[in-house]
Every structure is written in C-alpha cells, then in structure tokens.
C-alpha beads as a LAMMPS data file, in Angstrom:
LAMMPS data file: protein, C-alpha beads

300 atoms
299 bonds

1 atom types
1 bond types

-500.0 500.0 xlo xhi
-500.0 500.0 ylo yhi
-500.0 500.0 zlo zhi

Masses

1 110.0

Atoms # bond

1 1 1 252.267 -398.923 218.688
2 1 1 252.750 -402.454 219.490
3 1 1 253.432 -403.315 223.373
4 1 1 253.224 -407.182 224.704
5 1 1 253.501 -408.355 228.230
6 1 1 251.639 -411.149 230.788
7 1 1 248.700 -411.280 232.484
8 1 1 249.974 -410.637 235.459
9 1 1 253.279 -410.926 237.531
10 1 1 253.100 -412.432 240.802
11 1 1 252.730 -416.243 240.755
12 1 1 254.453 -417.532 244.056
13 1 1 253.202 -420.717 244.745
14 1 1 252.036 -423.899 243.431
15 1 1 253.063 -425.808 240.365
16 1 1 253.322 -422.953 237.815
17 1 1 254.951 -420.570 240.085
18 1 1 257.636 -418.205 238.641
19 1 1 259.812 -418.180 241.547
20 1 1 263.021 -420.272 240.988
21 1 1 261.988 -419.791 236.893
22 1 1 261.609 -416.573 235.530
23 1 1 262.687 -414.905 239.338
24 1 1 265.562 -415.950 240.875
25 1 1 264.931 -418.320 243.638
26 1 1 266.816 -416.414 246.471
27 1 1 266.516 -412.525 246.312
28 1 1 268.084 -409.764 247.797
29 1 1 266.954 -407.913 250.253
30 1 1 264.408 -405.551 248.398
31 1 1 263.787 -407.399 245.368
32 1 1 260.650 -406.228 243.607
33 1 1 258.983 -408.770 241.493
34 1 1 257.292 -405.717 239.107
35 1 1 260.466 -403.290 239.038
36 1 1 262.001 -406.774 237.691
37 1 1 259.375 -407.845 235.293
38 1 1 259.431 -404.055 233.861
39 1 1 263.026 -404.639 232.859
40 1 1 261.740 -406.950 230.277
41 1 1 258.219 -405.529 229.262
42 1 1 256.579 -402.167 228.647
43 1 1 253.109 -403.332 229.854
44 1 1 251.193 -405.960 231.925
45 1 1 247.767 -406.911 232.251
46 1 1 246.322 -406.632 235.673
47 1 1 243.605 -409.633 236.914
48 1 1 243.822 -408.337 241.023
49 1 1 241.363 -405.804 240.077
50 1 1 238.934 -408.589 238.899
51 1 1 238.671 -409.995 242.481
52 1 1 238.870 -406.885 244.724
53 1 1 238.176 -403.312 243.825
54 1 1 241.233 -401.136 243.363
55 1 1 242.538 -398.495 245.359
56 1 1 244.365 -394.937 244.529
57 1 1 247.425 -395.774 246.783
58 1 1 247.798 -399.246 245.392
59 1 1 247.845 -397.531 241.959
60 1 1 250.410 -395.100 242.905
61 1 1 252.652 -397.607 244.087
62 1 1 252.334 -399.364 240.968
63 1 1 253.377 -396.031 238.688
64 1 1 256.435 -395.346 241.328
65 1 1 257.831 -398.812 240.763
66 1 1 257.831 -398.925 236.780
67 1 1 259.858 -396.925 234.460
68 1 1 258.091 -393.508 232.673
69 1 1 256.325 -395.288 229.649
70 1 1 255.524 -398.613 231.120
71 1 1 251.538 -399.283 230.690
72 1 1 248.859 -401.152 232.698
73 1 1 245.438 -402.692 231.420
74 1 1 243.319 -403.368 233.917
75 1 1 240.255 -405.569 233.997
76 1 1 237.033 -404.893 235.690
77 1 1 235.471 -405.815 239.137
78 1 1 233.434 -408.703 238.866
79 1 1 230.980 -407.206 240.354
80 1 1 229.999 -405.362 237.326
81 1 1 230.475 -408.092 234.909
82 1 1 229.949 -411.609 236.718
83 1 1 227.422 -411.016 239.198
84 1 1 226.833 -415.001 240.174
85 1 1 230.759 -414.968 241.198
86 1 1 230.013 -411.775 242.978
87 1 1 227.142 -413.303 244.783
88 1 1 228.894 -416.495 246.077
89 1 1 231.684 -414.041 248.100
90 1 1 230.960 -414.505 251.619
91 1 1 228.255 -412.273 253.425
92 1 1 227.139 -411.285 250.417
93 1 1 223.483 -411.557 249.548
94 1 1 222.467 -408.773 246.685
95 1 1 223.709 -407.542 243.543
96 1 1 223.171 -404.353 244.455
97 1 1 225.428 -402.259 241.596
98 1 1 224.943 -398.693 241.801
99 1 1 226.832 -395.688 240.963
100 1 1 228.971 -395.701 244.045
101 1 1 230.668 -399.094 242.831
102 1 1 231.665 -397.037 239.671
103 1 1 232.633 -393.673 241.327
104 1 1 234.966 -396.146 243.433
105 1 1 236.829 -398.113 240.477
106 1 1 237.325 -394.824 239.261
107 1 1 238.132 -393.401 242.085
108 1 1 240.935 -396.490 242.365
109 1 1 242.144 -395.945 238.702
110 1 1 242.578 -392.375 238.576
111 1 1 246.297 -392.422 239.496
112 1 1 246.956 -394.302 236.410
113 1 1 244.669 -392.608 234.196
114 1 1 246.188 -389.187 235.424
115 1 1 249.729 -390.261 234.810
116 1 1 248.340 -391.497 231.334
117 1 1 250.012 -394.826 232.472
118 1 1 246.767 -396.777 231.843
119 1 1 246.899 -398.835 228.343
120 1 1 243.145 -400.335 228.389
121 1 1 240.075 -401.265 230.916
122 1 1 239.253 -404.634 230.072
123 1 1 235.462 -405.615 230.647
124 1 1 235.451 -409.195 230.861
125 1 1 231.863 -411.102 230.433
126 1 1 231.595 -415.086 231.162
127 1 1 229.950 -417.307 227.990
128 1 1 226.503 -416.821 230.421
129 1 1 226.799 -413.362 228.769
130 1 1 224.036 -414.017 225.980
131 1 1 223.322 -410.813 223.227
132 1 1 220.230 -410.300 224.095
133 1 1 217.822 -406.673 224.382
134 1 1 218.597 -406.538 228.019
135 1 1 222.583 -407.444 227.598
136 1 1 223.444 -404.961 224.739
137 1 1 221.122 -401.805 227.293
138 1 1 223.306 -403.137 230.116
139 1 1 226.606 -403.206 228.024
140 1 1 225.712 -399.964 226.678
141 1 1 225.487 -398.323 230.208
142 1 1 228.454 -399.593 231.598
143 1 1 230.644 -398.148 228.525
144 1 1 229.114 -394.890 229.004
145 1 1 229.837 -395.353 232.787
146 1 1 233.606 -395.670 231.740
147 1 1 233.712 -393.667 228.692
148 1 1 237.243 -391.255 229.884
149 1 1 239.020 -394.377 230.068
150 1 1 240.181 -396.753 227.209
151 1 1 237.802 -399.822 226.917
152 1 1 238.152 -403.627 225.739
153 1 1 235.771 -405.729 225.970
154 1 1 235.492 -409.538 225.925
155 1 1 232.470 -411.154 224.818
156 1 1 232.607 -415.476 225.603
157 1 1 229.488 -416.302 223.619
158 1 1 228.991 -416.797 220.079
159 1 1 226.014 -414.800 219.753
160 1 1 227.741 -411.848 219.792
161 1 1 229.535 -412.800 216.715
162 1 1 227.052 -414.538 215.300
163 1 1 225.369 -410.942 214.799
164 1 1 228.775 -408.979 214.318
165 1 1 227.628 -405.886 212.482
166 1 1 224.985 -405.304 215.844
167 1 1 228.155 -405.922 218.342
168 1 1 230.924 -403.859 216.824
169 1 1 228.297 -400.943 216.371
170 1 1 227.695 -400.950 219.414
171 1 1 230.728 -400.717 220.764
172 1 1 232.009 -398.105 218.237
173 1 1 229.416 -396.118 219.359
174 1 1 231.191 -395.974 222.725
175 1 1 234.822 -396.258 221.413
176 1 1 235.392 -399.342 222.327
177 1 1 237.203 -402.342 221.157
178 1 1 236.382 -406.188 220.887
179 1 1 239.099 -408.423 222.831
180 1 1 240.640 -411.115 220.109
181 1 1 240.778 -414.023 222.653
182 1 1 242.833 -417.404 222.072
183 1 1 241.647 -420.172 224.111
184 1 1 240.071 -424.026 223.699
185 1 1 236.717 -423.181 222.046
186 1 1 236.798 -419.716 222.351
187 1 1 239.001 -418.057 219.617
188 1 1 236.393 -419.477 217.033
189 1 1 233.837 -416.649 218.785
190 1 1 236.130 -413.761 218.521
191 1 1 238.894 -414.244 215.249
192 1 1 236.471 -412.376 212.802
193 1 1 236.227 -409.068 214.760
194 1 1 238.797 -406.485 214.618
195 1 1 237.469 -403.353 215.840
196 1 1 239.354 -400.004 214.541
197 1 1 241.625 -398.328 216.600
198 1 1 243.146 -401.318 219.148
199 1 1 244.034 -404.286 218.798
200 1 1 243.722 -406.287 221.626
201 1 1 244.894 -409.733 221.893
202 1 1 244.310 -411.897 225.000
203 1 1 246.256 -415.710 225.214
204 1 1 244.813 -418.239 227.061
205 1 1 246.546 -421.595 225.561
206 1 1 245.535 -424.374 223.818
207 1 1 245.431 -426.719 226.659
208 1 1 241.866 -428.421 225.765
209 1 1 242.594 -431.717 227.653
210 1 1 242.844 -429.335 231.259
211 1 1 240.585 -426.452 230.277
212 1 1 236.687 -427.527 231.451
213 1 1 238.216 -430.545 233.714
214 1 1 241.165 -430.087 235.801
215 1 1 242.383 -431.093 239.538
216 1 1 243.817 -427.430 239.998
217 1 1 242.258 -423.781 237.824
218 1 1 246.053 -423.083 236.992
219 1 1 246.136 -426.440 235.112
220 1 1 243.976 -425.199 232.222
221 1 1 247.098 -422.308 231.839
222 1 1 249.988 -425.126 231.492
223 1 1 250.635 -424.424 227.784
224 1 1 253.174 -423.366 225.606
225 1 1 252.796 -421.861 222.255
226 1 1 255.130 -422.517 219.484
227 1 1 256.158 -420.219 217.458
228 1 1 254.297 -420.985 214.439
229 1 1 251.458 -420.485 216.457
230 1 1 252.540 -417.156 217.208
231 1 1 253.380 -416.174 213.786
232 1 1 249.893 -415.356 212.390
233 1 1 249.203 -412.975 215.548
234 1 1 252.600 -411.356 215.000
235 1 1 251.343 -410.631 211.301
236 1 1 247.958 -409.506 212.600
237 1 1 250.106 -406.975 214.796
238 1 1 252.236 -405.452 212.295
239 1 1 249.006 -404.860 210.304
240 1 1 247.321 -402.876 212.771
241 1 1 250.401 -401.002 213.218
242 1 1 250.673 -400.300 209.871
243 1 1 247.176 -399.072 209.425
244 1 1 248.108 -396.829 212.932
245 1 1 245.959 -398.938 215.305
246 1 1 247.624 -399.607 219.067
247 1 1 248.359 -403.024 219.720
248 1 1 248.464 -404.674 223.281
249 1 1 248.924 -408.220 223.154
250 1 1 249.066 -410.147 226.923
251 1 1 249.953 -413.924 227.677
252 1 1 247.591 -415.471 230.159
253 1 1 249.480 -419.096 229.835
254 1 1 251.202 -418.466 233.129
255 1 1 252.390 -421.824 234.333
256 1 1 255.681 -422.104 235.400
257 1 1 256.633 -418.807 233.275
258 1 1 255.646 -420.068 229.785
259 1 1 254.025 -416.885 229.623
260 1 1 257.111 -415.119 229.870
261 1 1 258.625 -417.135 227.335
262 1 1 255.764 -417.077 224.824
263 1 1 255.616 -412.865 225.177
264 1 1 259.813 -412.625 224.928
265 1 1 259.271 -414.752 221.448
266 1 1 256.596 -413.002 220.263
267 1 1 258.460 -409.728 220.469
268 1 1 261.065 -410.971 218.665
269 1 1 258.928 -411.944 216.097
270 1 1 257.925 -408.342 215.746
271 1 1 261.298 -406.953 215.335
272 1 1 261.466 -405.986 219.142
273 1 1 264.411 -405.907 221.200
274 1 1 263.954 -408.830 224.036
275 1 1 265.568 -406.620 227.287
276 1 1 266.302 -407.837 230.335
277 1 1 268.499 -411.031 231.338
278 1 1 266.971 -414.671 231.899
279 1 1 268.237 -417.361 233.650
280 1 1 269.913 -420.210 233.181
281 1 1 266.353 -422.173 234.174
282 1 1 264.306 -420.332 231.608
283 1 1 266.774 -420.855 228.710
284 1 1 266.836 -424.368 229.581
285 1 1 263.325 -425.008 229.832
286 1 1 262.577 -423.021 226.685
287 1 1 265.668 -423.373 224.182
288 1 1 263.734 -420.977 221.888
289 1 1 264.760 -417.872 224.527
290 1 1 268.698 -418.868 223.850
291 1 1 269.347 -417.584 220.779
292 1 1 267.386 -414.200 221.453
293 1 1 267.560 -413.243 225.147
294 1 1 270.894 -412.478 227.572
295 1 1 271.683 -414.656 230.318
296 1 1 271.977 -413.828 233.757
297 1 1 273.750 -415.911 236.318
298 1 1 270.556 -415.123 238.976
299 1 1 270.172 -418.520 239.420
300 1 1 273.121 -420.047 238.973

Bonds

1 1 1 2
2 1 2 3
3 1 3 4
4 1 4 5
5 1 5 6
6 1 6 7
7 1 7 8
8 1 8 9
9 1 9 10
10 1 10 11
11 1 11 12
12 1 12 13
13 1 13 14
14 1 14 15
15 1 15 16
16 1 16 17
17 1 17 18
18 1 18 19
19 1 19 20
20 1 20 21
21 1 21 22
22 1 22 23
23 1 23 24
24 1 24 25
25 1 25 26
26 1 26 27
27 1 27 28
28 1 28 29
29 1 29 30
30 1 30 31
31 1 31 32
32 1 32 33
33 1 33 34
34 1 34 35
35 1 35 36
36 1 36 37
37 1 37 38
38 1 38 39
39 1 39 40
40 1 40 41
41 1 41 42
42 1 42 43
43 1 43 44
44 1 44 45
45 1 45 46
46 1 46 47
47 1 47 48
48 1 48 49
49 1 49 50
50 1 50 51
51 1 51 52
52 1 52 53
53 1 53 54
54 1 54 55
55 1 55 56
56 1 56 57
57 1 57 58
58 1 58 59
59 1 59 60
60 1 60 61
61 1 61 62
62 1 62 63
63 1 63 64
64 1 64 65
65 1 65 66
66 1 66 67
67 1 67 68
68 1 68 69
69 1 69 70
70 1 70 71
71 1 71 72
72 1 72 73
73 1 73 74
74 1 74 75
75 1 75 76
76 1 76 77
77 1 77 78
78 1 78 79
79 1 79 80
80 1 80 81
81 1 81 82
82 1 82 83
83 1 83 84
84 1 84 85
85 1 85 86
86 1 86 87
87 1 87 88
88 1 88 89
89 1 89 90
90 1 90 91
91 1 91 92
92 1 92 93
93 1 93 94
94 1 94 95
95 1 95 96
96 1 96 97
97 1 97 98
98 1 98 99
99 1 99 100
100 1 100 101
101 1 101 102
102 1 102 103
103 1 103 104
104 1 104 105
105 1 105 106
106 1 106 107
107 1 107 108
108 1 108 109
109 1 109 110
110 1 110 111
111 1 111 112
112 1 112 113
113 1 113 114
114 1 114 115
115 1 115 116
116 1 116 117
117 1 117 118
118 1 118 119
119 1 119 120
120 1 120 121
121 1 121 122
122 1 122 123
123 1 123 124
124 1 124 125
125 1 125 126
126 1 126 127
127 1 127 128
128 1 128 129
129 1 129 130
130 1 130 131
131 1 131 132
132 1 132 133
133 1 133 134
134 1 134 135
135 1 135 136
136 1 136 137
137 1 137 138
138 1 138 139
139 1 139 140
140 1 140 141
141 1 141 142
142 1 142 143
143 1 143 144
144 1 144 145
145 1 145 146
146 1 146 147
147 1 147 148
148 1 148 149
149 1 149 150
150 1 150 151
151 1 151 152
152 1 152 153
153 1 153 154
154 1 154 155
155 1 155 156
156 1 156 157
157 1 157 158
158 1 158 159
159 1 159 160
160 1 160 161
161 1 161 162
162 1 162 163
163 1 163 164
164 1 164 165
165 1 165 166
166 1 166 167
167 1 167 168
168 1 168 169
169 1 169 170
170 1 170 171
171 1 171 172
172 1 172 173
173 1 173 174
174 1 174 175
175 1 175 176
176 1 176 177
177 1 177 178
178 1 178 179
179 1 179 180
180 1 180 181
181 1 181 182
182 1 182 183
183 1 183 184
184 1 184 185
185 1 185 186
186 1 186 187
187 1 187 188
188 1 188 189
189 1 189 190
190 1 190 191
191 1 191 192
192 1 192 193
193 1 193 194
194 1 194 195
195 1 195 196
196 1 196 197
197 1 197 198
198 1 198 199
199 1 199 200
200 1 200 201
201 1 201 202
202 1 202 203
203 1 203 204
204 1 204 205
205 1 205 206
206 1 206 207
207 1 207 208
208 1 208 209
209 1 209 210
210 1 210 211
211 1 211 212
212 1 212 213
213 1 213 214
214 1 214 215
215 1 215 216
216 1 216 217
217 1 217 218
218 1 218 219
219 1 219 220
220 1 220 221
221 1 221 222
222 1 222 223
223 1 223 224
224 1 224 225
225 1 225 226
226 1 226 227
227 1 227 228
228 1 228 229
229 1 229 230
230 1 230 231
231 1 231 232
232 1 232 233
233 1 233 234
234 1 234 235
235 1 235 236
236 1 236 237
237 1 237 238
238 1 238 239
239 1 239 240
240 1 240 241
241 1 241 242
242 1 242 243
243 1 243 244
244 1 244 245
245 1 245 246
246 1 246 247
247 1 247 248
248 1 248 249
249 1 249 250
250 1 250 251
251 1 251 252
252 1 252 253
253 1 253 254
254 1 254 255
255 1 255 256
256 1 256 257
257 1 257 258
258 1 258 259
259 1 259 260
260 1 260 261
261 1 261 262
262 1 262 263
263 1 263 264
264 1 264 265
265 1 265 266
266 1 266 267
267 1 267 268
268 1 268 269
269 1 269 270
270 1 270 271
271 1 271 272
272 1 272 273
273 1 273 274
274 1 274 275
275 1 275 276
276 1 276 277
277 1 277 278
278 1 278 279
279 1 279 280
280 1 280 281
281 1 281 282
282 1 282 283
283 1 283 284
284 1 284 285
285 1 285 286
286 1 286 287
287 1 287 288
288 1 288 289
289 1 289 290
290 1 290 291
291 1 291 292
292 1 292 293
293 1 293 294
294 1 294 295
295 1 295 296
296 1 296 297
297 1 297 298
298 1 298 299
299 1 299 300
C-alpha cells in the first residue's frame, strides 16, 4: 500500500550528480542505472515525460529492465499543462492542443498501463494556474481526457485551497487525487487536502535561500531532510494505509543523491526493509544510512 522512491534516476553531470555517490563511479560493462536503482525501490517518478512526449518502445524498455511489481508515475507533457514553457521551445509558435497530442501520450503510456506497471499520471500546473471558471472547465476536460489511467494532480496556487470543498469535488468527480507537495512556500497551499483513495506525496526540500534565486535550477534541490522532518509524513502514510488508501511518496531533492538517502530513511521509518547495498560514499555522507542499509564495496 505504501511504495516510496525518487523523482527520477539519471543525474550524470553537474554538482548533484549521482555518479561516484549513489552509482559507483566506474561500471561494468552493461551497468544499468534503473535495473540498479530498482534493487533498492519499488517505484520512481518519471519527469522525462514532462519535456518530451513519451513513446511505446521507450516504455517497454522501461518494464523489461525492472523487476514484476516495480511501478512508474509519470507526469504530463507540458504541453498540456504549461503552455508558456511549451511556447518558448524552438520553432514553435501556437498552442495548438488537440486530441492528437492526447491520443499520442496515450499512445506512449499504454505499455505501462497494459502491464498494470503504471502507479499514477501526475498533472503538474505552475502557481500561474489560477481557479478560475475557465481553469476548473479546462481541468475538468483534461481528467476526462485521461480518465483509464490513475490521476494526481498538483495545483501551485493558493486559490485552489483557498476554496477546497470546490477543488476536491472536482476532482472526485473524475477520480482523482490532490498532490501533497513539500517545498519553500508551497506546502502551506496543499497540507489541508487529502483526497480519498491516494496519497500522494511529492518532496521538493526546504532549501528557501536557493529556491526563487539560484546560479544553477538544480541548486534549489540541494537539501536534505532530517528525519524529524520526515516523521510526520511517515505518520500521514501509515494512516492512509490503515484506512486502505495507496500511498506513493517520491523525493525530488536530488542533489548529489540526498534523495536517495532521504527515501531509504523514510522507508525505514515505515517499517520497510531498506534493500539493496550503498556505498561507502553514501554512508559517509549521510551517517543516518549506516545503521539501516548494507554496504557494498562498489566504490571502494
């Protein structure tokens, strides 16, 4: 009922990369960074789909290198949810959505959905996402667009909770659930509403100082949570669980691994067995992983 994994797992470059950290710094020939990162969670969140729209083979691939079991949430082409992103791509000069774009993302999906491998689709809206007549028709179409799949959504500005009975009708209407979103300025818009049936728990960090100004985007992610932070989510978790809601919780804090950390201590908060070996690296940089992780000698 309760699965908890990263946003992601590829992060080869730059200052947070997970090379040398969380994957061993020289591989052998035919190391796979998923098949890996599956050995230590049964589910990841997926952000490639955000940028580019996804494809059947891709999604195949994706199902043949993860064990039976292992889930996927995917979010959303920004097309569909942050058209002024969508517009700045090069050679692109309308917004010109139409049913095609959706036959295609499904079209992409449908490996995943067909091997029941697919946790959640996450629809993602920026703050510039006001509730408003127009918003709540559009949001309304787009779940019914998407209604055979399982559907978060995340919803940046306060209006929506500042008229909460109006937004989680709305979505219940369509089966869908509110994303619970922890994040500099953020969390305050979200915290209040648990929709029935999944609880969905997205972590950004904490890192306020880095998250509107920063030299580099992957600077607002450098944050690690402690675990007292953690604590009231695991408590939120085994609530849900025990009134039979699904639980997917995903760390978004991806510099240099922390990620990785934060998810291994938050399943052991829950009770969870922590599989998989870490290095020498990551129990050094995070002492907390010692006492509940293996070691591995990847690295060493």
């Amino acid at each position: 009922m309760i699965r908890v994994g990263t946003s992601g797992w590829n992060y080869p470059s730059g200052a947070g990369t997970w090379n040398g950290i969380f994957y061993p710094a020289r591989r052998t020939r035919g190391f796979d960074e998923l098949a890996y990162y599956a050995e230590h969670f049964d589910t990841v969140e997926i952000n490639s789909t955000f940028y580019r729209m996804p494809e059947a083979p891709m999604s195949q691939r994706w199902i043949e290198r993860t064990p039976r079991g292992f889930l996927f949430s995917l979010k959303l082409y920004q097309k569909f949810t942050h058209p002024d992103m969508y517009l700045a791509r090069d050679g692109v000069k309308d917004w010109d959505l139409t049913r095609a774009d959706i036959d295609l993302f499904r079209a992409g999906i449908e490996p995943l959905a067909a091997a029941e491998r697919l946790a959640a689709l996450l629809i993602q809206f920026p703050a510039s996402f006001h509730a408003e007549p127009d918003t709540r028709l559009y949001l309304d179409w787009l779940l019914e667009a998407f209604a055979e799949f399982p559907l978060v959504v995340e919803l940046r500005h306060r209006s929506w909770s500042d008229a909460p009975d109006e937004t989680l009708s709305l979505l219940a209407r369509r089966e869908a659930s509110l994303a619970i979103v922890d994040a500099p300025k953020i969390a305050e818009t979200t915290s209040g509403l648990v929709s029935p049936g999944l609880l969905y728990v997205r972590f950004h960090g904490r890192n306020a100082a880095n998250w509107w100004t920063h030299e580099h985007r992957d600077d607002r992610y450098d944050y690690l949570y402690t675990a007292e932070e953690l604590r009231p989510y695991a408590a939120l978790a085994g609530r849900s669980e025990k009134a039979a809601k699904r639980v997917l919780m995903y760390m978004n804090n991806h510099f240099s691994a922390k990620a990785v950390a934060n998810a291994a201590i938050l399943k052991h908060q829950l009770g969870q067995a922590v599989p998989g070996e870490y290095s020498r690296e990551m129990r050094t940089r995070y002492p907390e992983l010692r006492e509940i992780t293996a070691p591995t000698d990847l690295l060493e």
